[in-house]
C-alpha beads as a LAMMPS data file, in Angstrom:
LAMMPS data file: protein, C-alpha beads

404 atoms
403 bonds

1 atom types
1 bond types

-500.0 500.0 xlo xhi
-500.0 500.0 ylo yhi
-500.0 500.0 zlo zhi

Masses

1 110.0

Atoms # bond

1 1 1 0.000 0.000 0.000
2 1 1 1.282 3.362 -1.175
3 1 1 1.582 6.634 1.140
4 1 1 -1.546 8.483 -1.070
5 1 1 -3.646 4.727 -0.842
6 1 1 -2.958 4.982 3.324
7 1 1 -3.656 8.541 3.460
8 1 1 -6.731 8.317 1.330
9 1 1 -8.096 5.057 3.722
10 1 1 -7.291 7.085 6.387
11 1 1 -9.340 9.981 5.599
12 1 1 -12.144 7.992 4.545
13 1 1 -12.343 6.602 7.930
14 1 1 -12.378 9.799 9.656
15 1 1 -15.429 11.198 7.057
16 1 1 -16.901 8.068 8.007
17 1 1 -17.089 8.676 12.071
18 1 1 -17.482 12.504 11.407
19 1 1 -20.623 11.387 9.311
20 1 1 -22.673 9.239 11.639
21 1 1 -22.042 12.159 14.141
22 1 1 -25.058 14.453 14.182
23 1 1 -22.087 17.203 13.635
24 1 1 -22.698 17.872 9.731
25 1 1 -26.226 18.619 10.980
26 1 1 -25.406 21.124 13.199
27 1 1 -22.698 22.598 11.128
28 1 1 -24.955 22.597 8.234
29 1 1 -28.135 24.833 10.128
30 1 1 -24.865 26.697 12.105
31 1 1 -23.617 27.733 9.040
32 1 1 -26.961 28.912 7.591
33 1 1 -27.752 30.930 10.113
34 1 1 -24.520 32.682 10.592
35 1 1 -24.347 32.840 6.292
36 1 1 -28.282 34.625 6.549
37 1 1 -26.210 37.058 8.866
38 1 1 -23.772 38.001 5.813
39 1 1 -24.512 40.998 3.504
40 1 1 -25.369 39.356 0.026
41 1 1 -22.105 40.240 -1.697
42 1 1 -20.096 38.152 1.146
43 1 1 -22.910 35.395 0.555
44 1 1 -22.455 34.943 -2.670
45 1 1 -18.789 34.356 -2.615
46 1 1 -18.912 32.035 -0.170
47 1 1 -21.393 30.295 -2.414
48 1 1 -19.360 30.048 -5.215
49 1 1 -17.476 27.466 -3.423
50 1 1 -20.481 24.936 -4.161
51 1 1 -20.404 25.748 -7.438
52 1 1 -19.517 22.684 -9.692
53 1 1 -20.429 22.389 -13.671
54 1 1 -22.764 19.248 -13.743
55 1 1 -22.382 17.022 -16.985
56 1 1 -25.030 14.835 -18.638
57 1 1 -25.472 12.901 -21.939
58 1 1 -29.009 12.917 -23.936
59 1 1 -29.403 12.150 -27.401
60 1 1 -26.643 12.244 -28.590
61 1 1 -25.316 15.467 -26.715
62 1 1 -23.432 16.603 -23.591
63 1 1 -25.156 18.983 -21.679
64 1 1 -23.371 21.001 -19.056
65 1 1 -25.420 22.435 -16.302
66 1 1 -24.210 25.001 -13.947
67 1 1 -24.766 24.410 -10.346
68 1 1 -24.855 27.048 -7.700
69 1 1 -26.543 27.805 -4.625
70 1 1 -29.837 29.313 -6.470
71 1 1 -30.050 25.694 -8.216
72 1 1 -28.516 24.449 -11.687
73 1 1 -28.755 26.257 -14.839
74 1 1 -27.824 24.880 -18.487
75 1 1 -25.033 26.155 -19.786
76 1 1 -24.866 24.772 -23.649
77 1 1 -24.460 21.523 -25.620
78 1 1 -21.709 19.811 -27.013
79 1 1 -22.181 17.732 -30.246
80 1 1 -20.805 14.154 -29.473
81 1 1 -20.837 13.401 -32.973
82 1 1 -18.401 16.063 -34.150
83 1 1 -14.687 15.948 -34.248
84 1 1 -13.009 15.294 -31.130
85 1 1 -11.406 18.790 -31.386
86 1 1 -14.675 20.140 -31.988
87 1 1 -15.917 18.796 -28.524
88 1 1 -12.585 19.972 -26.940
89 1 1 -13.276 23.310 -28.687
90 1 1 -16.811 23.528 -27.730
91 1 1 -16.600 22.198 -24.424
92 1 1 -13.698 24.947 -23.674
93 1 1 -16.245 27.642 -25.223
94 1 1 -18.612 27.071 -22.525
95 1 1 -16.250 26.243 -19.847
96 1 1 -14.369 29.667 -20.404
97 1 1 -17.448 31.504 -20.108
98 1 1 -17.521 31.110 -16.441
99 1 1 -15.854 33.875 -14.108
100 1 1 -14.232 30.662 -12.100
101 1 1 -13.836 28.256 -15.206
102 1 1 -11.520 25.902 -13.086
103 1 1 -14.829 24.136 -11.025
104 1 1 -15.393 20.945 -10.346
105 1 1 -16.853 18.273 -13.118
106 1 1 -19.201 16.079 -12.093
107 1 1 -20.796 14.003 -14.506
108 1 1 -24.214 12.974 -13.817
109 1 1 -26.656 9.689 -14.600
110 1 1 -30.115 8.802 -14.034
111 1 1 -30.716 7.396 -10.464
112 1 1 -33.186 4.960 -11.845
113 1 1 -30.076 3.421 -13.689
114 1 1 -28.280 2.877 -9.933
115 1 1 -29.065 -0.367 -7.896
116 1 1 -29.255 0.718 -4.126
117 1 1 -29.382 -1.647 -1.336
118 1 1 -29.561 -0.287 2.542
119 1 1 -27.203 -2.679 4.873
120 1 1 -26.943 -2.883 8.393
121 1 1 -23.325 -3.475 9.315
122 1 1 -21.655 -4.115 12.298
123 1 1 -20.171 -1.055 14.050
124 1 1 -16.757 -2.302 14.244
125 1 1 -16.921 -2.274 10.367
126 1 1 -16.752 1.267 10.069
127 1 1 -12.842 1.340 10.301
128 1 1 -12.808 -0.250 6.780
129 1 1 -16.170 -0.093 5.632
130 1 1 -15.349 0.275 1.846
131 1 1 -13.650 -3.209 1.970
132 1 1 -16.345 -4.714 4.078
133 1 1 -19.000 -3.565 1.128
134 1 1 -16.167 -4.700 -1.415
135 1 1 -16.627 -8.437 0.018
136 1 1 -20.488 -8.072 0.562
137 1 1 -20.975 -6.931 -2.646
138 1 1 -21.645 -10.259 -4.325
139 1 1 -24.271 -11.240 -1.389
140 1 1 -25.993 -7.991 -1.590
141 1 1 -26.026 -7.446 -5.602
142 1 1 -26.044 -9.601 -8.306
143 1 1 -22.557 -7.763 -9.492
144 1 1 -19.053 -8.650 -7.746
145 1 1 -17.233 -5.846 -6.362
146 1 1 -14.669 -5.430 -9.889
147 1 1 -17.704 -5.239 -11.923
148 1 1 -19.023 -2.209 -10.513
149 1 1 -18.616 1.257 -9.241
150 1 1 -20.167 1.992 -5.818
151 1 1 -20.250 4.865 -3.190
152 1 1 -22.172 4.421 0.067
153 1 1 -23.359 6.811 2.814
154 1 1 -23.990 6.831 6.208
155 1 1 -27.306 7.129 8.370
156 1 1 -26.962 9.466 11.255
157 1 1 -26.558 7.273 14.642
158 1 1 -26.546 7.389 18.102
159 1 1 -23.021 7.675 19.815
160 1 1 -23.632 4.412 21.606
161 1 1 -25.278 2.598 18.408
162 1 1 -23.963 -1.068 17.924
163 1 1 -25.007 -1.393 13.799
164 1 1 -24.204 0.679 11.194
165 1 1 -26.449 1.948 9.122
166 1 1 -25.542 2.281 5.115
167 1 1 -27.229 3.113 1.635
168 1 1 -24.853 1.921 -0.619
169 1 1 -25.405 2.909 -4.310
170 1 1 -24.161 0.314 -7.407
171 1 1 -23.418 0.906 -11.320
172 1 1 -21.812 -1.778 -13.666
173 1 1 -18.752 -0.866 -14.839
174 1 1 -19.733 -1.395 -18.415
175 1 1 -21.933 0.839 -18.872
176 1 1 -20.846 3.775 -17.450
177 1 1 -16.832 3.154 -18.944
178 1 1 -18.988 3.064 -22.161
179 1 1 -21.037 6.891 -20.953
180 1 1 -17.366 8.076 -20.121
181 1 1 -16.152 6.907 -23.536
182 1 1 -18.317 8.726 -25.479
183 1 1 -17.622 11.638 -23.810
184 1 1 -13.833 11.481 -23.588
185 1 1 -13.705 13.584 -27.015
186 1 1 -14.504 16.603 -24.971
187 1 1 -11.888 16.029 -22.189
188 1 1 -13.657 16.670 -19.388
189 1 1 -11.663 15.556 -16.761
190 1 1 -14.173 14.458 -14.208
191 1 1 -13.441 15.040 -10.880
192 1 1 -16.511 12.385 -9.957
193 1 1 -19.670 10.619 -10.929
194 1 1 -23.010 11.312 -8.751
195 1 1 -26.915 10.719 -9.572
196 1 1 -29.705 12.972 -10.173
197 1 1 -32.387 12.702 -6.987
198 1 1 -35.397 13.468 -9.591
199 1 1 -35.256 15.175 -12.900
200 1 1 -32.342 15.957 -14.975
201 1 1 -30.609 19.616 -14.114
202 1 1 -32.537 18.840 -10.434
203 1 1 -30.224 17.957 -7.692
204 1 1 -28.153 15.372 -6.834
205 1 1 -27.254 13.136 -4.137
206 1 1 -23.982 13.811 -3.559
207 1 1 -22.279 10.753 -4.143
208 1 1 -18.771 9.984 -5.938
209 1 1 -19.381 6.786 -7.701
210 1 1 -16.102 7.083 -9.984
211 1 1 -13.237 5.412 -8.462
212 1 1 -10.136 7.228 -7.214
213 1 1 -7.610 6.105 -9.749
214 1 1 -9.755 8.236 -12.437
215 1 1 -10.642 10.992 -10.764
216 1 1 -8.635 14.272 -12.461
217 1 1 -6.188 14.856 -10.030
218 1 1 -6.701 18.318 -9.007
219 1 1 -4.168 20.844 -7.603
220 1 1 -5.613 22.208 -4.733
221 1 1 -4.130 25.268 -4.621
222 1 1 -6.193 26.908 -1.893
223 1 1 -5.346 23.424 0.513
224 1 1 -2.101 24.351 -0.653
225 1 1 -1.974 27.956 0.498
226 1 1 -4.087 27.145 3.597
227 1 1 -1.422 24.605 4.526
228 1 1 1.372 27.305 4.156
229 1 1 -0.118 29.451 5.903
230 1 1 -1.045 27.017 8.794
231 1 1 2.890 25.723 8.527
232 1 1 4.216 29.800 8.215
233 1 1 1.511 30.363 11.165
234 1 1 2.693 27.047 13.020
235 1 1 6.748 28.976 12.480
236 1 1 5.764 32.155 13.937
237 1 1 4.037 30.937 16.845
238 1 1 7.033 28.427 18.266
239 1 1 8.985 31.416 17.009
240 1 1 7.005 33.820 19.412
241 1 1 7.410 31.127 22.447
242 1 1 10.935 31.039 21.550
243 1 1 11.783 34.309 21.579
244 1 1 9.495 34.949 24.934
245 1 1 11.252 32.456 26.503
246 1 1 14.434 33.808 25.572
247 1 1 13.195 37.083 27.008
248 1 1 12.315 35.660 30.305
249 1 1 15.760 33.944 30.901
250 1 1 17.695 36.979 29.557
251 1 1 15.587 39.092 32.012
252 1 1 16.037 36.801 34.745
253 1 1 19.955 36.391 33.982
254 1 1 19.864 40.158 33.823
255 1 1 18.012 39.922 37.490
256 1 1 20.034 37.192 39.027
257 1 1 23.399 39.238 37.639
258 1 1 22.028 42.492 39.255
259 1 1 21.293 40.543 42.488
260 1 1 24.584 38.859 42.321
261 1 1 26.069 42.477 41.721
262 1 1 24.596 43.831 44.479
263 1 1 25.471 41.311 47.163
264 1 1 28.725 41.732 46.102
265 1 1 28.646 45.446 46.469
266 1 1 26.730 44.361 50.234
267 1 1 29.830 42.129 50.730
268 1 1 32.159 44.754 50.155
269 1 1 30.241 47.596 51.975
270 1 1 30.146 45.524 54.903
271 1 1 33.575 44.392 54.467
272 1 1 34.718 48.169 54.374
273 1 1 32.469 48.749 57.531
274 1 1 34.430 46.275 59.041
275 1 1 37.442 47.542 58.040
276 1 1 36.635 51.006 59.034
277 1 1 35.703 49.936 62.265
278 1 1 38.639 47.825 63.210
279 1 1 40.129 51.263 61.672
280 1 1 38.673 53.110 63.931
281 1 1 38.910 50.726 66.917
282 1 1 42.652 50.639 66.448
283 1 1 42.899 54.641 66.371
284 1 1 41.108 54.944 69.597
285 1 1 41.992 51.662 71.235
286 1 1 45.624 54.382 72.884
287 1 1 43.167 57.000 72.936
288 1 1 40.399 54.710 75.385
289 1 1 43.622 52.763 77.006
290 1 1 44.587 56.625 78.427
291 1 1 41.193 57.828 78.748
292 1 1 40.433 54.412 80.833
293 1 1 43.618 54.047 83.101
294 1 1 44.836 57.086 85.427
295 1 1 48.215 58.702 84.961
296 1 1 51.466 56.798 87.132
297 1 1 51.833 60.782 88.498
298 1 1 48.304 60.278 90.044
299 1 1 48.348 56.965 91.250
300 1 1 52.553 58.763 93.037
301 1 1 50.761 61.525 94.300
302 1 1 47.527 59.781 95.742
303 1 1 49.837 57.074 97.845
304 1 1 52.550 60.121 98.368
305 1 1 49.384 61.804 99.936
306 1 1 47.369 58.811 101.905
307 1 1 50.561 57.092 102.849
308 1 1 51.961 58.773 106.606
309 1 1 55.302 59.642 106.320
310 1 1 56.878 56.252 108.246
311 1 1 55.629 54.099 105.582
312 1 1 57.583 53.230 102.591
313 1 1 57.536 50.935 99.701
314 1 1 59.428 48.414 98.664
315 1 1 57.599 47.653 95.204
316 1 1 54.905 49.233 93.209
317 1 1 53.676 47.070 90.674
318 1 1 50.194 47.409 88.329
319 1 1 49.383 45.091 85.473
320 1 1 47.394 45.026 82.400
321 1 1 44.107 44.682 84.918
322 1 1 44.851 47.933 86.294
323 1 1 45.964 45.758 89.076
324 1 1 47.958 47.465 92.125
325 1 1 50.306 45.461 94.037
326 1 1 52.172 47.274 97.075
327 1 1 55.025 45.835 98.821
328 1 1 57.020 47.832 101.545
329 1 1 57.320 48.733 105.683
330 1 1 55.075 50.775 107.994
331 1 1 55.067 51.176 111.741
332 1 1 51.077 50.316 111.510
333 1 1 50.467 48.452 108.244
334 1 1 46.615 47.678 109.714
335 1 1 45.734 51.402 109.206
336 1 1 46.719 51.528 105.350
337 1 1 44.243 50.172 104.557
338 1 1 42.055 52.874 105.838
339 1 1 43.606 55.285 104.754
340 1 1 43.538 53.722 101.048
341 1 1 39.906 53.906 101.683
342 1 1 39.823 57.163 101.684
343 1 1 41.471 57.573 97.630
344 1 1 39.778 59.136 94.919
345 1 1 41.462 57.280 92.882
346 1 1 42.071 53.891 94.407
347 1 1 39.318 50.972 95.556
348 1 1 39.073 47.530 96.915
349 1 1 42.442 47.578 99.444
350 1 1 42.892 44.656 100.953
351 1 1 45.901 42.630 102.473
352 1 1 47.648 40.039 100.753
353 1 1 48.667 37.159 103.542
354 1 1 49.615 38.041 106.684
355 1 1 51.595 41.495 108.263
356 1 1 54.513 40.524 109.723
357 1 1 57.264 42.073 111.481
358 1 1 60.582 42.992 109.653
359 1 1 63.234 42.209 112.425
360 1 1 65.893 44.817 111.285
361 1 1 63.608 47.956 110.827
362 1 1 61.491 46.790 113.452
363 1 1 58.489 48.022 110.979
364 1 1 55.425 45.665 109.504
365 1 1 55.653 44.403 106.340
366 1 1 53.153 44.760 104.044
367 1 1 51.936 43.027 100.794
368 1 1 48.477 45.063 99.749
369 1 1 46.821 44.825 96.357
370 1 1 44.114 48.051 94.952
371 1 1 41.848 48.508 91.987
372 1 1 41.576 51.194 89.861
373 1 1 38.557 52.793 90.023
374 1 1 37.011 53.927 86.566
375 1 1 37.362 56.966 85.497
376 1 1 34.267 58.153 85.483
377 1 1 33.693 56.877 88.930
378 1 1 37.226 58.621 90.131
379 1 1 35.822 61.970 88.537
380 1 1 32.656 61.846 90.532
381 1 1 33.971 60.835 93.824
382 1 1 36.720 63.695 93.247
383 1 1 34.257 66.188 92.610
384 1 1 32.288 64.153 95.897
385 1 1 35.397 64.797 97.608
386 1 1 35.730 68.176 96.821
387 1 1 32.475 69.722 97.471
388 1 1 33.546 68.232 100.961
389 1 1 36.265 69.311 101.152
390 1 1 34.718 73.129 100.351
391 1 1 31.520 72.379 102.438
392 1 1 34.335 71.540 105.676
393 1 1 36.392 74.682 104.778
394 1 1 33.345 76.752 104.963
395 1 1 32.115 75.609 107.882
396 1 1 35.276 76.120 109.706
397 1 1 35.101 79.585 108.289
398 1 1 32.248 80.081 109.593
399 1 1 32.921 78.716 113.164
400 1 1 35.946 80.586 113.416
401 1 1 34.239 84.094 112.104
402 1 1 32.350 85.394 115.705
403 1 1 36.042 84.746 117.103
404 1 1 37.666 87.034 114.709

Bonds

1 1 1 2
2 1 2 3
3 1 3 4
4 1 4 5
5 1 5 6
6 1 6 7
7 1 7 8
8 1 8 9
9 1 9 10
10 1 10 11
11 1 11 12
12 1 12 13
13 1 13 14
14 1 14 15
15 1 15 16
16 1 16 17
17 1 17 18
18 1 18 19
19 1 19 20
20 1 20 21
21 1 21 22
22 1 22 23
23 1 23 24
24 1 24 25
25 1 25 26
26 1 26 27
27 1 27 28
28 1 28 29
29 1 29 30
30 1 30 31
31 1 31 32
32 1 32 33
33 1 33 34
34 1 34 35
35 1 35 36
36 1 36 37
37 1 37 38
38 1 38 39
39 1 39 40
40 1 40 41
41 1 41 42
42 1 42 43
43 1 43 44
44 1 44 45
45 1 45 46
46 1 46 47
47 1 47 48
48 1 48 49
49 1 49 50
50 1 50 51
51 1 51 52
52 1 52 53
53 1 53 54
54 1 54 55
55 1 55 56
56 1 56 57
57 1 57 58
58 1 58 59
59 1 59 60
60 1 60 61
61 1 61 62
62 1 62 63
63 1 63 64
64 1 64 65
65 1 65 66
66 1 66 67
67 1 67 68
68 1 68 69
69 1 69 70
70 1 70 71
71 1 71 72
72 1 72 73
73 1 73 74
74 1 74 75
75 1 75 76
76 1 76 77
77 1 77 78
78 1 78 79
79 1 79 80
80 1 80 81
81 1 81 82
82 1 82 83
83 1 83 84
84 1 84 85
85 1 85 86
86 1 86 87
87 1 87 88
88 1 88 89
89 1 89 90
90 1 90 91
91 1 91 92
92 1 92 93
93 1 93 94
94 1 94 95
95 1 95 96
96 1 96 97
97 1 97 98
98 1 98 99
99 1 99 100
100 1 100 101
101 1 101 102
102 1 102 103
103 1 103 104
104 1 104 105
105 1 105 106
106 1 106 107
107 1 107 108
108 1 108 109
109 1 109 110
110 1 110 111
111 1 111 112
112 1 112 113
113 1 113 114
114 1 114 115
115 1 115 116
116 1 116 117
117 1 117 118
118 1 118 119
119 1 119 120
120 1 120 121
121 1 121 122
122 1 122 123
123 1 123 124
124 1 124 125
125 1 125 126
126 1 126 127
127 1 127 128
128 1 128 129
129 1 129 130
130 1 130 131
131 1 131 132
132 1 132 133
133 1 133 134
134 1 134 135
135 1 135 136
136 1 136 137
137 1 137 138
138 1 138 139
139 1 139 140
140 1 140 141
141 1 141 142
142 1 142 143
143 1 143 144
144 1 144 145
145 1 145 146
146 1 146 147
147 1 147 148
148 1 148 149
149 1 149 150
150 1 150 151
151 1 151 152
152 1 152 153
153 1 153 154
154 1 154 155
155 1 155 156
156 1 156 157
157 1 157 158
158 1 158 159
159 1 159 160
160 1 160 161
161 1 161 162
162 1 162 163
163 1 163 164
164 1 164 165
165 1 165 166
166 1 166 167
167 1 167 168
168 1 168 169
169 1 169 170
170 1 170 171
171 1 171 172
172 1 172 173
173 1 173 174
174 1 174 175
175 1 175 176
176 1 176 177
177 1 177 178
178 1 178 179
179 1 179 180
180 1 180 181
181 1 181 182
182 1 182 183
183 1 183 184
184 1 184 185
185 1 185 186
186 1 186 187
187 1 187 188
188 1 188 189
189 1 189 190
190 1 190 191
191 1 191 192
192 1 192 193
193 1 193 194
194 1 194 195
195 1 195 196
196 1 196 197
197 1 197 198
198 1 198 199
199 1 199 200
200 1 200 201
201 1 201 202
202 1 202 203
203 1 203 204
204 1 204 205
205 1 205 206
206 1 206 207
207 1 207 208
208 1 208 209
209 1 209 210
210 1 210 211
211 1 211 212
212 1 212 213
213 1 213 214
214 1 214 215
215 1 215 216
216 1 216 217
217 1 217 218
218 1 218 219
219 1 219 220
220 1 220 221
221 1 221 222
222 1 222 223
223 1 223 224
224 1 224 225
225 1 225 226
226 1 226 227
227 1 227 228
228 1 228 229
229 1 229 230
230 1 230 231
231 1 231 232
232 1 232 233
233 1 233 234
234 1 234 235
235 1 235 236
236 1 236 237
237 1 237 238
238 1 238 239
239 1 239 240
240 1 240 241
241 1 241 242
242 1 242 243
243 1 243 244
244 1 244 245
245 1 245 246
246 1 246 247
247 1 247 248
248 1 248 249
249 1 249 250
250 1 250 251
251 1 251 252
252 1 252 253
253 1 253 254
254 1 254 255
255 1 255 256
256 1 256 257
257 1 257 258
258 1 258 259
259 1 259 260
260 1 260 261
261 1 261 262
262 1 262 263
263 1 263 264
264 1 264 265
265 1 265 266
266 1 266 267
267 1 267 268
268 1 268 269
269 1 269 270
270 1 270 271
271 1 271 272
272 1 272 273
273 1 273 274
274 1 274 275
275 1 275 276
276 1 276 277
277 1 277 278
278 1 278 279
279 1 279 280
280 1 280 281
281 1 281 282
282 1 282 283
283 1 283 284
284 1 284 285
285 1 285 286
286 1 286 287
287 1 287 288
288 1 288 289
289 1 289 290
290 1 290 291
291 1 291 292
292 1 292 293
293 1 293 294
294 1 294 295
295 1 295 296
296 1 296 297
297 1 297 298
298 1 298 299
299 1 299 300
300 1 300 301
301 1 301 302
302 1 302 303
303 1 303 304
304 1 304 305
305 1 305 306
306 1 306 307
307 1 307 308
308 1 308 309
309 1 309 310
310 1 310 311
311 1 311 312
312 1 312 313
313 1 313 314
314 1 314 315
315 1 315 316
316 1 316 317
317 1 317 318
318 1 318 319
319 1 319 320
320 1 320 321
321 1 321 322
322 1 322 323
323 1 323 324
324 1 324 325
325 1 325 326
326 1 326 327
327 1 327 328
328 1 328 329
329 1 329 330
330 1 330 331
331 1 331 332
332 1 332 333
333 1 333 334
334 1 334 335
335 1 335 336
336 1 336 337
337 1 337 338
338 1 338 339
339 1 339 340
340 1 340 341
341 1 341 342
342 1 342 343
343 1 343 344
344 1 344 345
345 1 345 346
346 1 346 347
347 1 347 348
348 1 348 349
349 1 349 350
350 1 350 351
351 1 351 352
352 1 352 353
353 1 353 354
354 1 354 355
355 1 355 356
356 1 356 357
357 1 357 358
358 1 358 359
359 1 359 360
360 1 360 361
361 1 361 362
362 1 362 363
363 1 363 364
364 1 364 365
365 1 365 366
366 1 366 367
367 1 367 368
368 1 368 369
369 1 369 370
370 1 370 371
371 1 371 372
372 1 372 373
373 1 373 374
374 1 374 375
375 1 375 376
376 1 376 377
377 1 377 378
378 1 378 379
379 1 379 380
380 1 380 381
381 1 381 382
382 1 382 383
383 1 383 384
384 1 384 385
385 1 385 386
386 1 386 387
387 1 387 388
388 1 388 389
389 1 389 390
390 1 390 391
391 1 391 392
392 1 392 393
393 1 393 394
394 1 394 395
395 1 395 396
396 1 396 397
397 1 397 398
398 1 398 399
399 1 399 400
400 1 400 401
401 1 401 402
402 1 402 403
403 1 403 404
């Protein structure tokens, strides 16, 4: 089986199920109403797509009808007996005279002439129903299936219908190969053979009893066009989604480059605010260490001035912790500590093991450790320990004024 022959079963299966759908109903009264809607000029173009030239044979002559949606008309005769160039010449006369001249030919016999039989097949024939009525044909006609032409058609179903039911329509081959015979001297091409439903130049029944093989192979140059135009559509669209797509991710690599940008800009902001504060640190950390930790001429002068004058030291020693560590002699080491009490300056005296006697002075020795106070708290109890200081001088002034 050839690619067209698969096709060509193909689609005939498909007009099959689309036909025992109530669809072409629908579509049919659809499309009437919507083509009543038209303005007549629109309505007659899309009428001329029914249009077909409709042939017929009687005595002796072939008549050509024109069909259209107001009915069929005759167009003229063509002499069968003369010349077969006269036919062709004749034939092309009328043919020309059409606006559309390139319309479908359908050549046209008496229905009486047609041997119909109505079947009622098996549903799960539909798939090949042509074949099917190929191998009934001999148990439904008198005729086997190579001595005839035949076209069927289907009666509208139910969905859920189990049989299948067809009119199919029979003509011997002999006779009408000898109808197309006569007329072959006007080279008609036929694009199909149907029947008339009543009178000649009536209607017919739509049928296409002329097999494919002989049919005038047609180019269809509007399936053509529509087909480039669904392919060029078809291009544009995945191109569209392509590009759009492409869009997106060069938007979002744009975003996530921006993002990525701007953390690193975050990174390095907060690694120069680091920097700037370690910076900064590190300038003040001399600054804060002075600021924080009293002067070694304070810390002389406040023991030069709490210490009595039979105490001296041995060692003065203050760490990293602002840690004091006094070593040395006294006459009365218990009442240092009292008197380092009393400092501005100092806090937390306290005595380091035990006070013992030095045997060749004769004094105590001493081992006391201090604190630094901070200096905030050494400013405040100085200025404490001034207003004192001022509030004591003025009283004495005052005690000592009446005596003056």
């Amino acid at each position: 089986m050839t690619l067209t022959e698969a096709l060509e079963l193909q689609l005939a299966r498909l007009r099959t199920r689309y036909a025992r759908t109530p669809l072409p109903r629908f579509f049919a009264w659809w499309g009437t109403e919507l083509a009543a809607l038209l303005p007549l000029r629109w309505r007659a173009l899309l009428a001329e797509r029914a249009d077909a030239l409709l042939l017929d044979v009687a005595a002796r002559e072939l008549v050509v009808w024109r069909q259209s949606a107001q009915g069929c008309a005759e167009l003229g005769r063509v002499n069968l007996d003369d010349p077969a160039e006269a036919q062709k010449s004749a034939f092309a006369r009328l043919r020309d005279a059409l606006e559309a001249p390139d319309l479908r030919r359908i050549y046209c016999i008496d229905g009486a002439r047609t041997l119909r039989r109505s079947l009622n097949l098996p549903a799960a024939a539909e798939d090949n129903l042509r074949q099917v009525l190929a191998f009934e044909m001999d148990r439904q006609t008198p005729f086997k299936a190579e001595q005839v032409y035949f076209d069927y058609r289907l009666a509208p179903r139910a969905a859920a219908g189990r049989n299948l039911h067809v009119e199919l329509t029979v003509v011997p081959r002999t006779q009408l190969d000898a109808e197309l015979a006569a007329i072959a001297g006007a080279s008609p091409m036929l694009d199909g053979v149907d029947c008339w439903t009543d009178a000649r130049g009536g209607t017919r029944l739509g049928l296409n009893l002329l097999s494919a093989e002989r049919r005038y192979a047609r180019k269809n140059l509007r399936l053509r066009l529509n087909l480039a135009l669904g392919a060029a559509a078809t291009v544009l669209l995945v191109t569209c989604m392509l590009l759009w797509l492409g869009n997106r991710q060069a938007a979002l690599d744009a975003m996530q480059a921006d993002v990525a940008r701007a953390q690193n800009e975050a990174k390095q902001v907060s690694q120069l605010r680091k920097t700037l504060q370690d910076t900064i640190d590190s300038a003040n950390f001399l600054n804060r260490k002075k600021h924080d930790t009293p002067l070694m001429v304070d810390l002389l002068e406040d023991l030069t001035k709490r210490l009595p004058d039979d105490t001296y030291l041995e060692r003065l020693n203050v760490d990293d912790k602002n840690k004091i560590e006094l070593q040395g002699l006294s006459d009365d080491a218990s009442k240092l500590i009292g008197l380092l009490n009393q400092s501005a300056l100092l806090a937390n005296p306290s005595v380091q093991g035990t006070i013992q006697p030095d045997p060749r002075t004769k004094k105590d020795r001493f081992n006391i450790t201090l604190d630094f106070r901070a200096i905030a708290d050494a400013q405040a109890a100085a200025a404490k320990s001034a207003t004192a200081k001022a509030a004591a001088a003025r009283a004495n002034g005052g005690t000592h004024a009446p005596g003056q």
